[in-house]
C-alpha positions in Angstrom: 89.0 98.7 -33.1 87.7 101.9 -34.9 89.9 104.6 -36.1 88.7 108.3 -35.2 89.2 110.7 -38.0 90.8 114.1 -36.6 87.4 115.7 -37.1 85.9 113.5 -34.8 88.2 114.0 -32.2 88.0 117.7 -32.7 84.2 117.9 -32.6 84.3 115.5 -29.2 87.0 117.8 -27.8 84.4 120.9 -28.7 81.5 119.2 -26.9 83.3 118.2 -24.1 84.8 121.6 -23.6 81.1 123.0 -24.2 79.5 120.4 -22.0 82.4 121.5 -19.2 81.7 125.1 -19.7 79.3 127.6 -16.6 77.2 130.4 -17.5 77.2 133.3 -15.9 74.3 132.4 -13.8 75.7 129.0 -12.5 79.1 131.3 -11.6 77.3 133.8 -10.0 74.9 131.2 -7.8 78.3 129.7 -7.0 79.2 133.6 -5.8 75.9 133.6 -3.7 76.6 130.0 -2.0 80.0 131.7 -0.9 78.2 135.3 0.1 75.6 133.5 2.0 78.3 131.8 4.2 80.7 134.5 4.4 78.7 137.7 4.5 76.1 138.0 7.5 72.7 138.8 6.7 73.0 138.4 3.0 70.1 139.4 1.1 71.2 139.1 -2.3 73.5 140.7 -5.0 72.4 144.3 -6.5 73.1 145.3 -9.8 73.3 148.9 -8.7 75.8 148.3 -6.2 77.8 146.5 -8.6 77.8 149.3 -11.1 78.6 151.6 -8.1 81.7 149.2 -7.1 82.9 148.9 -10.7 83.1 152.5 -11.6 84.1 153.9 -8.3 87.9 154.6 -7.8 88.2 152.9 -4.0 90.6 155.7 -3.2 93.0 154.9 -5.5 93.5 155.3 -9.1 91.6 153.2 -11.1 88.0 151.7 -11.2 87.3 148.7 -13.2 86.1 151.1 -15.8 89.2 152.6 -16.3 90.1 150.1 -18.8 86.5 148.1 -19.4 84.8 151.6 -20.0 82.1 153.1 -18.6 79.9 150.4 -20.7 80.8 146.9 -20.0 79.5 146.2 -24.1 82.2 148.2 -25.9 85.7 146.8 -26.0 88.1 148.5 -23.1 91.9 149.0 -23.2 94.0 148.1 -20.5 95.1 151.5 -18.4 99.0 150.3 -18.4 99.5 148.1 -20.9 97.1 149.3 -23.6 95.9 145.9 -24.8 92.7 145.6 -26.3 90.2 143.9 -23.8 87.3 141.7 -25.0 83.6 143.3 -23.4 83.2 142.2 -20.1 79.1 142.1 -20.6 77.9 138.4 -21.8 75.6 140.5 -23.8 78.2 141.3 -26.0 80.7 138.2 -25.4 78.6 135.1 -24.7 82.1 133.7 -23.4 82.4 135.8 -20.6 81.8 134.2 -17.1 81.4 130.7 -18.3 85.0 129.7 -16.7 84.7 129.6 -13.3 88.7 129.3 -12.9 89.3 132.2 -15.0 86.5 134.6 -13.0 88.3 133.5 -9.8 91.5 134.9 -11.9 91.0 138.0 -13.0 88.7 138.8 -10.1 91.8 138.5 -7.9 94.2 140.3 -10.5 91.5 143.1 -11.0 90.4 143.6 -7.5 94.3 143.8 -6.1 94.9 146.7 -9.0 91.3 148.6 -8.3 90.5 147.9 -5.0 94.1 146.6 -3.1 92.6 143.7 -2.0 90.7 140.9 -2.7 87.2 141.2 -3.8 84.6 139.6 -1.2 82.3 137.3 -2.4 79.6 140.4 -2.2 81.6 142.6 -4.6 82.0 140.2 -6.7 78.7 138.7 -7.4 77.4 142.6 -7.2 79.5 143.2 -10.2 78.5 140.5 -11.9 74.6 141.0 -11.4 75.4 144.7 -12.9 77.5 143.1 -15.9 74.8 140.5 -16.9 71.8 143.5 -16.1 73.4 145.6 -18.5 71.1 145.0 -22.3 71.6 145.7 -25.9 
């Protein structure tokens, strides 16, 4: 039997993890399979309404750019706690909206603090299409 050096195991853990890991685009044509069966007469996500949704207030108040900024490339603070928060845009962090589990997660946390509620699949994939539309 062959002995694996810990550098081996690390680089198969890495590629395994990378292998394992969405892009934005696989997570937001998993958001369209759910819009298409949830939202009648569908016609696909808008970037325009997304950037609408996510700097819009919903009546209460915060917007998601109260703490990702106005630009979803520059780092944002969190309105309460302060903590520093990572770009939302892939453009300017290629990890973002490549775990599916962790979208789901702070979609539900972010949408219950902006909006109240949770997020339909609409919103969501809106706001994505206006996060990945936004360039360098």
């Amino acid at each position: 039997m062959r002995k694996v050096g810990i550098g081996q195991a690390l680089l198969a853990a890495l590629w395994m993890a990378a292998a394992s890991a969405a892009s934005p685009t696989e997570v937001q044509r998993s958001l369209e399979q759910t819009a298409r069966a949830t939202t009648p007469g569908f016609a696909g996500f808008s970037a325009h309404r997304g950037e609408k949704f996510f700097k819009s207030t919903h009546g209460g108040e915060w917007s998601c750019a109260s703490c990702h900024t106005q630009d979803p490339r520059a780092s944002g603070r969190h309105a309460k706690t302060e903590k520093e928060i990572r770009p939302l845009s892939p453009v300017a962090d290629p990890r973002r909206f490549t775990d599916p589990a962790k979208v789901e997660k702070w979609f539900r946390r972010n949408c219950n603090d902006v909006v109240g509620r949770a997020c339909t699949p609409l919103e969501k994939g809106d706001v994505l299409a206006y996060v990945m539309s936004v360039r360098k």
